[in-house]
C-alpha positions, 0 to 999 in steps of 0.5 A, a space after each residue: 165635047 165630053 170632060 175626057 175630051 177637054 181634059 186631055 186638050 187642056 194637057 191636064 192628064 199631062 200635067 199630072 202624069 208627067 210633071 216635068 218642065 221640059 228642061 232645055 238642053 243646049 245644043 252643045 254636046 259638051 256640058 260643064 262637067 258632063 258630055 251630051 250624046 245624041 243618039 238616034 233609035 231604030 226608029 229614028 228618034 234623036 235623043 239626049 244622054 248625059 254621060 259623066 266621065 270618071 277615071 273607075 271600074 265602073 259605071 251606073 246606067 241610070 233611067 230617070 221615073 217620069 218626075 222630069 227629064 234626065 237634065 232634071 236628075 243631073 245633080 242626083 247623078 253627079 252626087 252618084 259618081 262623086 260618092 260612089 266613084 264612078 261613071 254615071 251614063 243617064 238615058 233619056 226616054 223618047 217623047 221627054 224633054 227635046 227627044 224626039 218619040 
């Protein structure tokens, strides 16, 4: 076996490349003070959205960098709809967190 090999079977690269901790999401779609929507891709992959109602104009669509999942963004994204008055709707990215891809 060589190094690459035994790094990538150990999920090293994955540690470091994707550093975050697979935040659970509950099975509920509905979450304290935002909604969980499942959607299903063309592909059929189910994945998890976080959408945060608000009474406004607007709406940010926000896509999180590989530093976690979207559930690890909530505050951030509450802090956007609370500062800036609006809706906030989070996209997770397919393979992140329990989305399937």
């Amino acid at each position: 076996m060589d190094i690459f090999q035994s790094i990538k079977d150990k999920s090293f690269v994955n540690k470091v490349i994707f550093p975050g901790g697979g935040t659970f999401y509950p099975p509920s779609n509905r979450m304290g003070a935002y909604n969980l929507i499942w959607l299903t891709n063309n592909s059929n992959h189910s994945y998890p959205n976080i959408w945060i109602p608000r009474q406004s104009n607007g709406v940010i669509l926000y896509n999180h960098g590989n530093g976690g999942t979207l559930r690890d963004w909530y505050a951030l994204l509450k802090f956007y709809s609370e500062r800036f008055d609006v809706a906030v709707f989070g996209v997770e990215f397919p393979g992140y967190g329990p989305a399937e891809g």
